[in-house]
N, C-alpha and C positions, 0 to 999 in steps of 0.2 A: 613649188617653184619660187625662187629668189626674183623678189620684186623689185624692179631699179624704177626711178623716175626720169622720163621728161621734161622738161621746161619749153615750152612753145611760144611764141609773138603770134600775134593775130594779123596786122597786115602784112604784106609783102612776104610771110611766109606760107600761110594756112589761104588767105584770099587774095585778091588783086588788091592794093594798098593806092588810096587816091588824097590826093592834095588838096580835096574838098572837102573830104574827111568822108568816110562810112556813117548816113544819117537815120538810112531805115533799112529795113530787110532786104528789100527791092534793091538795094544798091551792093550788096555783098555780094559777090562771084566768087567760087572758091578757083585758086591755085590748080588747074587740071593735074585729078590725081594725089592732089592732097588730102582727101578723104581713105581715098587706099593708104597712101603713105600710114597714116595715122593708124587705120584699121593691122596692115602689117607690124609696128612698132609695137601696136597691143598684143598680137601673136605672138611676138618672138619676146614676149612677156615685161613689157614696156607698159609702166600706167603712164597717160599726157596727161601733163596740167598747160592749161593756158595762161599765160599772165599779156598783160599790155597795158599800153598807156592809150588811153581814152580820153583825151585835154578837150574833145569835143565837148562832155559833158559839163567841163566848167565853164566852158567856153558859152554855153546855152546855147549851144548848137541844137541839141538830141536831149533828151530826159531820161534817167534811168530804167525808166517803162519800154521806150523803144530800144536800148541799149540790150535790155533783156530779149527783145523779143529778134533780134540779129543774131544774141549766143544762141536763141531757140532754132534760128534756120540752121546755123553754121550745124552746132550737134544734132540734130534730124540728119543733116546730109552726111558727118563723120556717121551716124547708128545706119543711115541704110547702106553706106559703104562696109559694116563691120565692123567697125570701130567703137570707142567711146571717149572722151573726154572727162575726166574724172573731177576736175574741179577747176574754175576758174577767176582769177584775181584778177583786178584792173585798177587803174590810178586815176582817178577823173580829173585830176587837180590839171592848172597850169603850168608853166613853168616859174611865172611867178608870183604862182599861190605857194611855191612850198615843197 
């Protein structure tokens, strides 16, 4: 089967997106249904990738350590919906770092 890709955003698409930024696991709530979403997309033969911007991290908001351990909840809940997320990219930078 002919393999296409996705391109995904992390807040306000995949989970609830907050103005005080996503700091720890505890605070991610995924999108009801965005886990199906993503799980269907990989059916109908769809790899995701995630990409986002993460200015938390330069911000020193969050440390990289926590930042992983957010992608760890979000794909737990994409794999027990059926799903997978195949690879994810992020920008930690500010806006003006660059």
């Amino acid at each position: 089967m002919t393999r296409y890709t996705v391109f995904l955003d992390r807040d306000g698409v995949i989970n609830h997106d907050s103005d005080a930024y996503i700091k720890h696991p505890d605070e991610f709530h995924f999108i009801p249904k965005s886990p199906d979403a993503i799980a269907l997309l990989n059916a109908a033969g769809f790899q995701v990738i995630l990409i986002t911007n993460q200015s938390a991290v330069g911000r020193g908001m969050i440390s990289g350590r926590t930042l992983d351990a957010v992608f760890k909840k979000m794909t737990q809940g994409v794999e027990q919906a059926g799903g997978r997320i195949m690879d994810i990219f992020y920008c930690p930078h500010t806006q003006d770092q660059g």
